[in-house]
C-alpha positions as CSV (number, residue, x, y, z in Angstrom):
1,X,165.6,70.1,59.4
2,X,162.3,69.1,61.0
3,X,159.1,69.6,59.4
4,X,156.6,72.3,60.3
5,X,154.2,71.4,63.5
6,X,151.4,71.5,60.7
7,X,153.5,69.2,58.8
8,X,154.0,66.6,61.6
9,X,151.0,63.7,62.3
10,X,149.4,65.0,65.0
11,X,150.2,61.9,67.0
12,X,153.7,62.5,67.0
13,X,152.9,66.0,69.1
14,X,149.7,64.7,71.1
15,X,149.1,61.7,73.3
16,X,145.5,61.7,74.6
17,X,145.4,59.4,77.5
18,X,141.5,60.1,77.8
19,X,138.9,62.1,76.5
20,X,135.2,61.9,76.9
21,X,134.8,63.7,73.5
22,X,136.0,62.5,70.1
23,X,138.8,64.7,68.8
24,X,139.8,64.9,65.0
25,X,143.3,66.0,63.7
26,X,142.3,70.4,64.2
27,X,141.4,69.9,67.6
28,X,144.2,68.0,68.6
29,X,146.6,70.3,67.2
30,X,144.6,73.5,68.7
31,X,145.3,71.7,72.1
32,X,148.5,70.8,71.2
33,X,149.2,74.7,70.4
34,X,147.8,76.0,73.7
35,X,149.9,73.7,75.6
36,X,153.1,74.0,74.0
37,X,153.0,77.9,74.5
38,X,151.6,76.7,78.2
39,X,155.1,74.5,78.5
40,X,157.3,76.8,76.9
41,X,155.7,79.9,79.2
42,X,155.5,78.0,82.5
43,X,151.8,79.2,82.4
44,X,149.1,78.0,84.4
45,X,145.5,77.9,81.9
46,X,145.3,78.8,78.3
47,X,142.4,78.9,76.2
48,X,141.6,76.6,73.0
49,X,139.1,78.0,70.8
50,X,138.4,75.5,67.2
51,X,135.5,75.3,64.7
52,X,132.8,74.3,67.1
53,X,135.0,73.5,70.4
54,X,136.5,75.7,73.1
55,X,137.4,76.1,76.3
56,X,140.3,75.8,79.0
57,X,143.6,73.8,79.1
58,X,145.3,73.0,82.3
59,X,149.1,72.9,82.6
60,X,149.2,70.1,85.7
61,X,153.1,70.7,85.8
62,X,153.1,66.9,86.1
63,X,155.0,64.3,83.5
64,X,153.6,61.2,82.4
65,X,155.1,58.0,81.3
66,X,152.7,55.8,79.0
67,X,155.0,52.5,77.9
68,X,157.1,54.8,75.7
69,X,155.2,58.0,75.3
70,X,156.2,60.4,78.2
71,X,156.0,64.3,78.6
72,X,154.4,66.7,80.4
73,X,150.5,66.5,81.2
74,X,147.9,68.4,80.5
75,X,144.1,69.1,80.8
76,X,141.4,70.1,78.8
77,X,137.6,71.1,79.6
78,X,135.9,71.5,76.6
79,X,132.4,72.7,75.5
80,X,131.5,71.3,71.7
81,X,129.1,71.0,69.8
82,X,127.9,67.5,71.0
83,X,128.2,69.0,74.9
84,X,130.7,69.0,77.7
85,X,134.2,67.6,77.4
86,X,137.2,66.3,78.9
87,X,140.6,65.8,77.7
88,X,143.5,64.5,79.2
89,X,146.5,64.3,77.3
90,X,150.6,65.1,77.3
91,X,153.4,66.8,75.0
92,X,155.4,63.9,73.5
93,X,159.1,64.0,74.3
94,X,159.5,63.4,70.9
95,X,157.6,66.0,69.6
96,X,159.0,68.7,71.6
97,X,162.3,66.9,70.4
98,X,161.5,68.0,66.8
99,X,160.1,71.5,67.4
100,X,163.5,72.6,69.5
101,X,165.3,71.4,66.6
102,X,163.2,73.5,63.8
103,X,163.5,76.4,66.4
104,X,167.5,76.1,66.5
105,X,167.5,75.8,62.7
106,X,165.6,78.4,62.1
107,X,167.5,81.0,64.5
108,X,170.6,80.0,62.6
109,X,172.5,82.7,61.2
110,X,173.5,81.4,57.3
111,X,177.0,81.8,56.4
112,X,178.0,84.6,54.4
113,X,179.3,82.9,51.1
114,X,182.4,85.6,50.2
């Protein structure tokens, strides 16, 4: 069974390809929220809102393919505490790999044990 989403290293979930603002391990995973609920919705714009950061996250309906890393993209305009900023980042293939797997194990019915 796959480990919770809080369970997994962030990195796993996220791949920022650029971002004009620093981001540490909460805000990654509060983008990484809005944008798998984005994926798994087919919505358009979500909205992050963190500690001291918030804002809007784009679903581009793009993928990207980074060496390795691929998934769909995603963008975020950000207002923090240090000022404006921009992410641009996607879903790992692997991570959404690991989450459809806890889902199916967790809608599992257990067997009756008669």
């Amino acid at each position: 069974m796959a480990p919770p989403p809080d369970e997994l290293p962030y990195w796993v979930l996220v791949s920022v390809l650029m971002s004009t603002t620093p981001l540490e391990q909460g805000l990654a995973l509060a983008l990484h929220r809005v944008a798998l609920e984005l994926y798994r919705t087919g919505g358009g714009e979500g909205h992050v809102d963190h500690a001291l950061a918030h804002g809007q996250v784009k679903n581009l309906r793009r993928e990207a393919l980074l060496g390795t890393l691929g998934g769909p993209l995603f963008e975020a305009e950000l207002e923090t505490e240090r000022g404006a900023g921009f992410v641009r980042f996607l879903l790992t293939r692997q991570g959404l790999e690991l989450l459809d797997a806890q889902r199916s194990s967790e809608r599992r019915v257990p067997e009756l044990l008669n």
